[in-house]
PAGUVEX-233959 format. One line per 4 residues: number of its first residue (from 1); for each residue x, y, z of N, C-alpha, C. Coordinates in Angstrom, 3 decimals, decimal comma. Each point is the difference from the previous one (the first is absolute). Layout:
! residues N
NUM	X Y Z X Y Z X Y Z; ...
This chain:
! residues 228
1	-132,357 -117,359 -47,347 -0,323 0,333 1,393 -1,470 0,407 0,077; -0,612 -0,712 0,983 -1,469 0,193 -0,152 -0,866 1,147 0,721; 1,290 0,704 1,185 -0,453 0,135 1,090 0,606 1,945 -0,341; -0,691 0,603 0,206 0,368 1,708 -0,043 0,483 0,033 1,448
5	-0,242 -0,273 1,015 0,288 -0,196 1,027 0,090 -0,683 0,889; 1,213 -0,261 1,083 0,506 -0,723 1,018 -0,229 0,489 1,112; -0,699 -0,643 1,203 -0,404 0,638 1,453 0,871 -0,919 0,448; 0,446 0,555 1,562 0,865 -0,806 0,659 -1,030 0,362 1,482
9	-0,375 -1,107 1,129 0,416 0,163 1,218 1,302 0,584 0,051; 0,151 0,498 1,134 1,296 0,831 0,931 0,655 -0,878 0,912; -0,354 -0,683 0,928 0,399 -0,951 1,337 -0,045 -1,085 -0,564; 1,454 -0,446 -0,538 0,405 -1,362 -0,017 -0,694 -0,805 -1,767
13	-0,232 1,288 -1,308 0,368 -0,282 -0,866 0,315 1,145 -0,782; 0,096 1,397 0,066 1,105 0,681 -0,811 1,391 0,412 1,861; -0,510 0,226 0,391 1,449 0,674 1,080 -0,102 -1,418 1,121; 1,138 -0,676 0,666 0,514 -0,977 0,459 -0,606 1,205 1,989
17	-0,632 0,432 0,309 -0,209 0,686 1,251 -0,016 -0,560 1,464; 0,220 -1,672 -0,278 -0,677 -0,676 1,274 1,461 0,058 1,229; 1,005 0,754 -0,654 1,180 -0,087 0,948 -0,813 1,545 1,237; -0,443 1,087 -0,620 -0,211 1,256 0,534 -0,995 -0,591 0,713
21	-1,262 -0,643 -0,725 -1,189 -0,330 0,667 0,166 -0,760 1,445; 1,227 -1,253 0,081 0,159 -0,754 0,913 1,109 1,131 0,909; 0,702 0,858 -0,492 0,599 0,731 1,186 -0,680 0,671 0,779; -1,257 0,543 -0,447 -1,163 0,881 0,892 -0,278 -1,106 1,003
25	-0,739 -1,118 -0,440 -0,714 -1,070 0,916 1,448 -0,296 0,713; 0,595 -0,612 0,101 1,298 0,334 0,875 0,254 0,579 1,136; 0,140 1,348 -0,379 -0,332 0,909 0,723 -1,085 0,620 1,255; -1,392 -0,392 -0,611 -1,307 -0,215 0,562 0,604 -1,327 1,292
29	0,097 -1,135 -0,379 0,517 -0,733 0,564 0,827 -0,068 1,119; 0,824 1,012 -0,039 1,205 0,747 1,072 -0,571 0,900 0,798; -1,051 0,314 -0,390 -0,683 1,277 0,929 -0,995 -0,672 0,818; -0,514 -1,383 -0,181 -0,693 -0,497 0,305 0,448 -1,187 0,849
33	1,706 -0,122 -0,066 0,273 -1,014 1,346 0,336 -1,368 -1,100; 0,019 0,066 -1,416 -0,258 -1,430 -0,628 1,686 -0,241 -0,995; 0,162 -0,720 0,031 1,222 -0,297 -0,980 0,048 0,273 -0,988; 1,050 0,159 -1,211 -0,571 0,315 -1,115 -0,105 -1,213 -0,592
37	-0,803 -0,025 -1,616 -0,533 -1,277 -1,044 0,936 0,564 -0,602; 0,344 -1,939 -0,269 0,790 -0,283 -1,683 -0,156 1,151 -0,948; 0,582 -0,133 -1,058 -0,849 0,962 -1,167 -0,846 -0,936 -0,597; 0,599 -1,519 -0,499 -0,871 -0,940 -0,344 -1,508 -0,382 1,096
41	0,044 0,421 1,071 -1,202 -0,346 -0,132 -0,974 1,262 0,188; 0,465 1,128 -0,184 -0,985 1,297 -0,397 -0,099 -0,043 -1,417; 0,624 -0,106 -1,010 -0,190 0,195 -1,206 -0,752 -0,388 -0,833; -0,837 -1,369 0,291 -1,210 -0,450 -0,789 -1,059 1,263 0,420
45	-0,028 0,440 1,427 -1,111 0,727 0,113 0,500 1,567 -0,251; 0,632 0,327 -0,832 0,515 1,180 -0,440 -1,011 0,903 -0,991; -0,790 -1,175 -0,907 -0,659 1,030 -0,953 -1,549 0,168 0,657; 0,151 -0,746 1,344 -1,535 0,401 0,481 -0,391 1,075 0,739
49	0,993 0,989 0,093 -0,242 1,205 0,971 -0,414 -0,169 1,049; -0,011 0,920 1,345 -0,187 0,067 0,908 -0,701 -0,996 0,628; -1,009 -0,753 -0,764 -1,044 -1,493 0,538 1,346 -0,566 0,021; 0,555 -0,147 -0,841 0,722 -2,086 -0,299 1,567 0,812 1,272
53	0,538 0,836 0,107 1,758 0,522 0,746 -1,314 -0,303 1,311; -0,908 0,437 0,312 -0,226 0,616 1,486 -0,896 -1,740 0,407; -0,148 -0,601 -1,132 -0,412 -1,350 0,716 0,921 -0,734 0,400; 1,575 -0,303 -1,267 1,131 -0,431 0,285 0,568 0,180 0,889
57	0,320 1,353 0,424 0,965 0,710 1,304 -0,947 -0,086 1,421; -1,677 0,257 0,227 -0,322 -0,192 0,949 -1,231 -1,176 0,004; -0,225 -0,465 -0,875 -1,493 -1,039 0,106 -0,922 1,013 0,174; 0,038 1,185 -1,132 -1,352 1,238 0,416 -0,684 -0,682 -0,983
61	-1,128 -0,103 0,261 -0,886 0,333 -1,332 -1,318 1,070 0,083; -0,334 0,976 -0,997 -0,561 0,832 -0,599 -0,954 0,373 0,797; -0,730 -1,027 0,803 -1,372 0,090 0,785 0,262 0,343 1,497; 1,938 -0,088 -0,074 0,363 -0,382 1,607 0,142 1,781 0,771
65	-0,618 0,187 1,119 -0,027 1,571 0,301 1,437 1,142 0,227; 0,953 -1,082 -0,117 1,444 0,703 0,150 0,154 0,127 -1,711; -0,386 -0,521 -0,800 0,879 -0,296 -1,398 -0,192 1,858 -0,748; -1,113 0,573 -0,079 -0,115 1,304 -0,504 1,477 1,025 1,110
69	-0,044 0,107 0,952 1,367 0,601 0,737 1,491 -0,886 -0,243; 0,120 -0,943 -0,033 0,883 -0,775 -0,504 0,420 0,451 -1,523; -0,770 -0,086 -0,834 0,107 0,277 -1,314 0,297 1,739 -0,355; -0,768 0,501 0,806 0,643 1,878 0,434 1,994 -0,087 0,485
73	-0,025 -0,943 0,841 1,056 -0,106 0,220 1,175 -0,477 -0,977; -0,217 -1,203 -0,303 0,190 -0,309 -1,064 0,735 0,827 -1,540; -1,236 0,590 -0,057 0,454 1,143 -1,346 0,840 1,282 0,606; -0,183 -0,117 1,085 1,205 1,473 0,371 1,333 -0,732 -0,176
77	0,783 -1,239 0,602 0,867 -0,560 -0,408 0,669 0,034 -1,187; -1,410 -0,738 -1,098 0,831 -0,072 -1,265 0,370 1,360 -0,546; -1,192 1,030 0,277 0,700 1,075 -0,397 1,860 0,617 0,206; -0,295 -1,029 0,813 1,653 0,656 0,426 0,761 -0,931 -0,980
81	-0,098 -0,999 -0,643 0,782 -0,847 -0,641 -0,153 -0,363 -1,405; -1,085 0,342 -0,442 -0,378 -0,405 -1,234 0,525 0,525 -1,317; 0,810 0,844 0,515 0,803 0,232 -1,691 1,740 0,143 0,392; 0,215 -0,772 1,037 1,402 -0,302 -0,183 0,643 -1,191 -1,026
85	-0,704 -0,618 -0,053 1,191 -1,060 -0,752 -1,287 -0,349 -0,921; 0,062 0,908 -0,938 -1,467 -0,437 -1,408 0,685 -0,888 -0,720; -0,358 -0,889 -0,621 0,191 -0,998 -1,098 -0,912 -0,827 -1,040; 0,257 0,260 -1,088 -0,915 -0,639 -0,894 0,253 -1,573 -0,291
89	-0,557 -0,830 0,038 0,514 -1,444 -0,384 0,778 0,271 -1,000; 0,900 -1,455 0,054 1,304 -0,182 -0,966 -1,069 0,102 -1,497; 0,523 0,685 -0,887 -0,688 -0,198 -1,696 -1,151 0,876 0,015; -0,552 0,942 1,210 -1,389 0,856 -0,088 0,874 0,829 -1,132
93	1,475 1,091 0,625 0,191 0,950 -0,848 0,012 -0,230 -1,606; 0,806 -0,779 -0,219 0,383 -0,839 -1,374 -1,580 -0,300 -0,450; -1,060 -0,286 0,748 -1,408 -0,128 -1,048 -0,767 1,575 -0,096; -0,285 0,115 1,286 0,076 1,781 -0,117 0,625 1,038 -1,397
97	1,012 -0,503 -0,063 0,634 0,987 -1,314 -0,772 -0,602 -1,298; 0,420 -1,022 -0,183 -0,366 -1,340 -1,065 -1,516 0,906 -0,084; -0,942 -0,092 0,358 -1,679 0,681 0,098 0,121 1,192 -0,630; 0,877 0,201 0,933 0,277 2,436 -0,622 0,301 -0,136 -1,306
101	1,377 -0,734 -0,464 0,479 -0,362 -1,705 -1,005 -0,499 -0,576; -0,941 -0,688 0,652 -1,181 -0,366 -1,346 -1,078 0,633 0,376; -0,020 1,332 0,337 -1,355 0,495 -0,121 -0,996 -0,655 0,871; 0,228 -0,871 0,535 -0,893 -0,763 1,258 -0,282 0,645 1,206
105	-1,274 0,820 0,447 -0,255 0,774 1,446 0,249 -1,265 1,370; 0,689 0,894 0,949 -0,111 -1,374 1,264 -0,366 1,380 1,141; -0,802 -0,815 1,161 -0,329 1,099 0,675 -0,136 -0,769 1,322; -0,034 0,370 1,136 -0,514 -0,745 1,374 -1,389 -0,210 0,721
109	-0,551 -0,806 0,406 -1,158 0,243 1,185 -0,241 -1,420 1,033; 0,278 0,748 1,016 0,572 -0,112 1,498 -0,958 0,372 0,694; 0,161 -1,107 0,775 -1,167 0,175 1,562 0,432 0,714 1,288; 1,479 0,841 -0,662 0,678 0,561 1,157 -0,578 1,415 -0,098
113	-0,039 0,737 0,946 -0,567 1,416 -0,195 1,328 0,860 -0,712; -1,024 0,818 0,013 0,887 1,241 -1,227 1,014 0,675 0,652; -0,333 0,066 1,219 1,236 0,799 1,068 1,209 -0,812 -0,173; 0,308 -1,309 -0,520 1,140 -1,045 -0,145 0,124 -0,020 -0,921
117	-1,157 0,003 -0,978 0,395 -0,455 -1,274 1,190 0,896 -1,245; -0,616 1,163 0,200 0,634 1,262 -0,341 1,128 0,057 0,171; 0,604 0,014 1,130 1,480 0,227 0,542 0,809 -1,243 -0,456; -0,636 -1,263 0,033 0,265 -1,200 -0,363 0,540 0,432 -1,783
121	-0,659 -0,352 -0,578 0,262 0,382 -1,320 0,925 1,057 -0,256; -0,245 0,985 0,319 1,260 1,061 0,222 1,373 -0,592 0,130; -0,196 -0,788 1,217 1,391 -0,208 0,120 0,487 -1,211 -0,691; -0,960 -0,828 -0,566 0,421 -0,915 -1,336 0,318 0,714 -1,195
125	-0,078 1,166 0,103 0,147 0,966 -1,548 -0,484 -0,476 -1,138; -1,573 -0,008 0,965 -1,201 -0,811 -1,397 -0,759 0,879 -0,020; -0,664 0,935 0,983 -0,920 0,967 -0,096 -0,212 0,778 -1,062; 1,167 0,217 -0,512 -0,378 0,642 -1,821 -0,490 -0,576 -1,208
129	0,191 -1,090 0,137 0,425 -1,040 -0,983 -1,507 -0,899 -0,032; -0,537 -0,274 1,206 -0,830 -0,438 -0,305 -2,111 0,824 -0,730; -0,157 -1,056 -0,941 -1,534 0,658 -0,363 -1,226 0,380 1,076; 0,019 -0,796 1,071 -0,830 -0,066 1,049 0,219 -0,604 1,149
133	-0,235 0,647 0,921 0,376 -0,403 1,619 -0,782 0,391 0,886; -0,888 -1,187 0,365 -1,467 -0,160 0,665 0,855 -0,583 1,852; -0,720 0,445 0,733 0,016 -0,621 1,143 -1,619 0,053 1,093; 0,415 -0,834 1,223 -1,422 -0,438 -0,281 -1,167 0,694 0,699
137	0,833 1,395 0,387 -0,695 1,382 0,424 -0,719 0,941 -1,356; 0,603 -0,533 -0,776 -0,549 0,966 -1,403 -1,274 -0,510 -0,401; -0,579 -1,061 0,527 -1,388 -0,625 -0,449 -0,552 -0,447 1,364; -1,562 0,078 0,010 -0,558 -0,746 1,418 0,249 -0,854 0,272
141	0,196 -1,271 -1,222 0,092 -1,209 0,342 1,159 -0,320 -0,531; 1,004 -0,182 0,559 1,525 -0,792 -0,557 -0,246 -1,618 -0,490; 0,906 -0,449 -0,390 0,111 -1,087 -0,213 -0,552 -1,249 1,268; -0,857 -1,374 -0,344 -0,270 0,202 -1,169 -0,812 0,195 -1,451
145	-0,982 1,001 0,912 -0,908 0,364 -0,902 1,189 0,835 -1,450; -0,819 0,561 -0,756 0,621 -0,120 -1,178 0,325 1,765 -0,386; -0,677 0,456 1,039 -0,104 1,989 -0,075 1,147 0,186 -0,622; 1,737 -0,204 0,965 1,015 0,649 -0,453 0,625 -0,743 -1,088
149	-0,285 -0,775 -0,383 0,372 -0,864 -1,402 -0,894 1,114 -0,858; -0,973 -0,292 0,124 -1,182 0,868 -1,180 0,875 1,475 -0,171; 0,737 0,859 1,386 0,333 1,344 -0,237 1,148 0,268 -0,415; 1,171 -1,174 -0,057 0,866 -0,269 -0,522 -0,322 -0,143 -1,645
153	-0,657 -0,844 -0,121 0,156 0,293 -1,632 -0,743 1,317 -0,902; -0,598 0,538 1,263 -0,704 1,561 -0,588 1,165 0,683 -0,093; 0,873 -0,068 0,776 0,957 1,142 0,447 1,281 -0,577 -1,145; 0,077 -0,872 -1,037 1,032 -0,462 -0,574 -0,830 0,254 -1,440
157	-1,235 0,263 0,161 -0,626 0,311 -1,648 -0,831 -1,683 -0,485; 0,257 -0,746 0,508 -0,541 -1,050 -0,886 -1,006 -1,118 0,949; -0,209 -0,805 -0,912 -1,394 -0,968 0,590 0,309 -1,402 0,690; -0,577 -0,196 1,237 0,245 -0,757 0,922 0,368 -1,835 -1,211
161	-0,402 -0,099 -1,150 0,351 -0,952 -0,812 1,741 0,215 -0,386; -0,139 1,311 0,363 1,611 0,133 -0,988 1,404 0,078 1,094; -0,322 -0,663 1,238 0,413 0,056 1,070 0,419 -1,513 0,653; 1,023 -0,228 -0,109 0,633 -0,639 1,126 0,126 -0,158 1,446
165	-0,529 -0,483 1,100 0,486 0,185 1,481 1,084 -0,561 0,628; 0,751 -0,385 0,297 0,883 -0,916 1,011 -0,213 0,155 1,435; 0,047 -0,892 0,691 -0,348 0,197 1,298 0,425 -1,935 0,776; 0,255 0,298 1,373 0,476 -1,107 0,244 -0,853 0,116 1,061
169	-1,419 0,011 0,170 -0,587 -0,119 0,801 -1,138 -0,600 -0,212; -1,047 -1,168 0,577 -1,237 0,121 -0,562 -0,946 0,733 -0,316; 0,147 1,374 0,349 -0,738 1,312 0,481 0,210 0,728 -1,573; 1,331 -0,380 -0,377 0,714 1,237 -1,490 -0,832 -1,041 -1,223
173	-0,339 -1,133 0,282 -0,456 -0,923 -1,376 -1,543 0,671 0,254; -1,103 -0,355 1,424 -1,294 0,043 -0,026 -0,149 1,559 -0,588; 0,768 1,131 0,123 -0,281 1,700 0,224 0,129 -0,278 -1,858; 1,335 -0,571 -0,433 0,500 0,266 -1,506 -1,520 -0,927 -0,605
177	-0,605 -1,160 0,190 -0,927 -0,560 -0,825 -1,394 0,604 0,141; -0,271 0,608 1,093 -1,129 1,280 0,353 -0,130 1,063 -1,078; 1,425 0,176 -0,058 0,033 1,349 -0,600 0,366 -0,303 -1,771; -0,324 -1,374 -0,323 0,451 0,005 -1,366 1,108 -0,162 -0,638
181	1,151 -0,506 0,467 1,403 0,413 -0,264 0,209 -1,753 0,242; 1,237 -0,172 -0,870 0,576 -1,382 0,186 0,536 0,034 0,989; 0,480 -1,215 0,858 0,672 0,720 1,637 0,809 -1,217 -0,279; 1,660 0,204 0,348 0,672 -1,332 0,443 0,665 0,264 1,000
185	0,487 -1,172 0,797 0,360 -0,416 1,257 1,581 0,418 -0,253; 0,734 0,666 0,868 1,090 0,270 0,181 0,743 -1,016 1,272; 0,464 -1,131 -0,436 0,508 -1,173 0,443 1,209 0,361 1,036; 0,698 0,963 -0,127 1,299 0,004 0,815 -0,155 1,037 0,875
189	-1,566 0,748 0,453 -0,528 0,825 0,932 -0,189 -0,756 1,490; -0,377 0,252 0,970 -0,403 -0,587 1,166 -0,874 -0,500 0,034; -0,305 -1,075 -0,571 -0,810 -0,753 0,211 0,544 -1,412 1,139; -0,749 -0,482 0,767 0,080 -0,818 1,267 -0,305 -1,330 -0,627
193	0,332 -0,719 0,779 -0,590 -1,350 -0,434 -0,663 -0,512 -0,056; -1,386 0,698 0,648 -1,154 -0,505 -0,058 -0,337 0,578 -1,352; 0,186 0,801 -0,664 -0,936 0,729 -1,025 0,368 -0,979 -1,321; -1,063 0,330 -0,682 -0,576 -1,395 -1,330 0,107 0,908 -0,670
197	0,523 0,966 -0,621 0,033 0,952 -1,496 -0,529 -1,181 -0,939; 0,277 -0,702 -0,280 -0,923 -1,197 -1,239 -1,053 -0,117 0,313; -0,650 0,692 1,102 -1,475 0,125 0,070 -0,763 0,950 0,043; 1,264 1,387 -0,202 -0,884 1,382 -0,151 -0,533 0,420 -1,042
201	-0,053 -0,827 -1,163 -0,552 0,113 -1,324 0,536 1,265 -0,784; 1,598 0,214 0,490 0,683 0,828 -1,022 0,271 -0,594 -1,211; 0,587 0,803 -1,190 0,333 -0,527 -1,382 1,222 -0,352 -0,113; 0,729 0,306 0,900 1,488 -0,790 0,092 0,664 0,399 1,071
205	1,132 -0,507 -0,172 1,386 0,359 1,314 0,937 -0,471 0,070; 0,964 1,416 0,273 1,295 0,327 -0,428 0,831 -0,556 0,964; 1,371 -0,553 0,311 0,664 -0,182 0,717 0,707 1,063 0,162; 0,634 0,794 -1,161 0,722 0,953 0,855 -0,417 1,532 -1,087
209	0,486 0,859 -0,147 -0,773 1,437 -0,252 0,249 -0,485 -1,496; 1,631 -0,145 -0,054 0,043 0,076 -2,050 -0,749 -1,254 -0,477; -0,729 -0,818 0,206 -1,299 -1,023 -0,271 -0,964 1,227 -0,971; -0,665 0,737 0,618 -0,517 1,613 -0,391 0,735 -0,325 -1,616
213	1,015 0,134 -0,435 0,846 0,460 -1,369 0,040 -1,316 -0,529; 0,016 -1,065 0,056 -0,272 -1,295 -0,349 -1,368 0,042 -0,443; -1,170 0,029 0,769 -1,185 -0,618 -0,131 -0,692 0,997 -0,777; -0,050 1,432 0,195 -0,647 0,996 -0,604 1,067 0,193 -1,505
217	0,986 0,062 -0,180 0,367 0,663 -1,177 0,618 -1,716 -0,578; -0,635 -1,619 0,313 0,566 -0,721 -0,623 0,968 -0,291 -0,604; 0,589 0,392 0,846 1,595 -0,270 -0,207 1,143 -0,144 1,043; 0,598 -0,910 -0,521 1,230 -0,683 0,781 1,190 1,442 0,435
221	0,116 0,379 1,338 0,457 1,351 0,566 1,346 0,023 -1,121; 0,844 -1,213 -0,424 1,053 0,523 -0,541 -0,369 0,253 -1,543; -1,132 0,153 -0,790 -0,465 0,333 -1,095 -0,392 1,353 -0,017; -0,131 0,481 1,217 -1,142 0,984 0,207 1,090 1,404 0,386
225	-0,076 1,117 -0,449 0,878 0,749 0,647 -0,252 0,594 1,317; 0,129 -0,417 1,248 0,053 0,202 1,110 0,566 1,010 0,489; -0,529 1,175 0,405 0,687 1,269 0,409 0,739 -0,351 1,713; 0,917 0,129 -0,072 1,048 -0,464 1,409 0,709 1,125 0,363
């Protein structure tokens, strides 16, 4: 194993969140006179925060003079919803342990603020467990400049070489290769159909979480003792 440590994005490659994320926009939606969206078609724009839900649900974009009150609005919602129904993708827990049994650090950094992130983790009953948990209030510049990657591996003891990222965003590969760290594409995250991951110049990508226990510890999952 090459890697002292494993970073995960949060939204849509260690916790499955885009069901909570799309019940807020929903909601927004209802207050606003509008029907609600599929889940399929909020969920590609799940790991883009407040830009990618508030362009999907209203055609805002960033520059538009309602989108800063919208997005106030917005986050009062999810607050109301965001840690009812937590879930980690199928095989996160089972690699999660697998890491802890071999001495392998795994830690988070998320472009979600810390006021979510915290409670979030909590109620995944990861907050102990993990080496480092960056969000993207803890540094000036979040992802994807490379700040909370860089403070993540301060805060886990070791060097941005000895570090892994995952991230299913183009944003988690550019922040992880900034900052020195191998970065791969987390394949079964929200990604849309427009997006080219074979062109974000990550070092690989996983289809589903136990890929992670395959590719890093070379070996076939039923060779390997897999904590379940």
């Amino acid at each position: 194993m090459r890697f002292k440590a494993v970073l995960f994005d949060l939204d849509g490659t260690l916790a499955d969140t885009a069901p909570d994320l799309g019940r807020a926009l929903n909601m927004q939606r209802q207050r606003h006179g509008l029907p609600p969206l599929a889940d399929d078609v909020i969920r590609p724009f799940a790991s883009h925060g407040t830009r990618g839900l508030l362009g999907v649900g209203f055609g805002l974009l960033p520059s538009d003079s309602a989108f800063e009150s919208m997005r106030e609005e917005y986050l009062v919602l999810y607050d109301e919803v965001f840690c009812q129904y937590p879930r980690l993708f199928d095989g996160m827990a089972a690699v999660l342990e697998t890491f802890e049994s071999q001495n392998v650090l795994w830690g988070v950094v998320t472009n979600k603020p810390r006021r979510f992130t915290q409670p979030l983790m909590e109620a995944l009953g990861l907050s102990s467990r993990a080496a480092s948990i960056v969000s993207a209030d803890d540094c000036e510049r979040p992802k994807p400049y490379p700040d909370t990657l860089l403070l993540a591996s301060r805060q886990a003891n070791v060097t941005p070489l000895e570090c892994l990222y995952v991230g299913d965003a183009e944003r988690d590969i550019i922040a992880a290769k900034a900052a020195g760290m191998e970065a791969w594409v987390a394949n079964y995250g929200y990604l849309s159909e427009d997006d080219k991951p074979e062109e974000w110049g990550a070092q690989d990508m996983i289809a589903s979480p136990v890929d992670l226990i395959e590719r890093l510890f070379d070996q076939r999952i039923g060779t390997l003792s897999l904590v379940r």
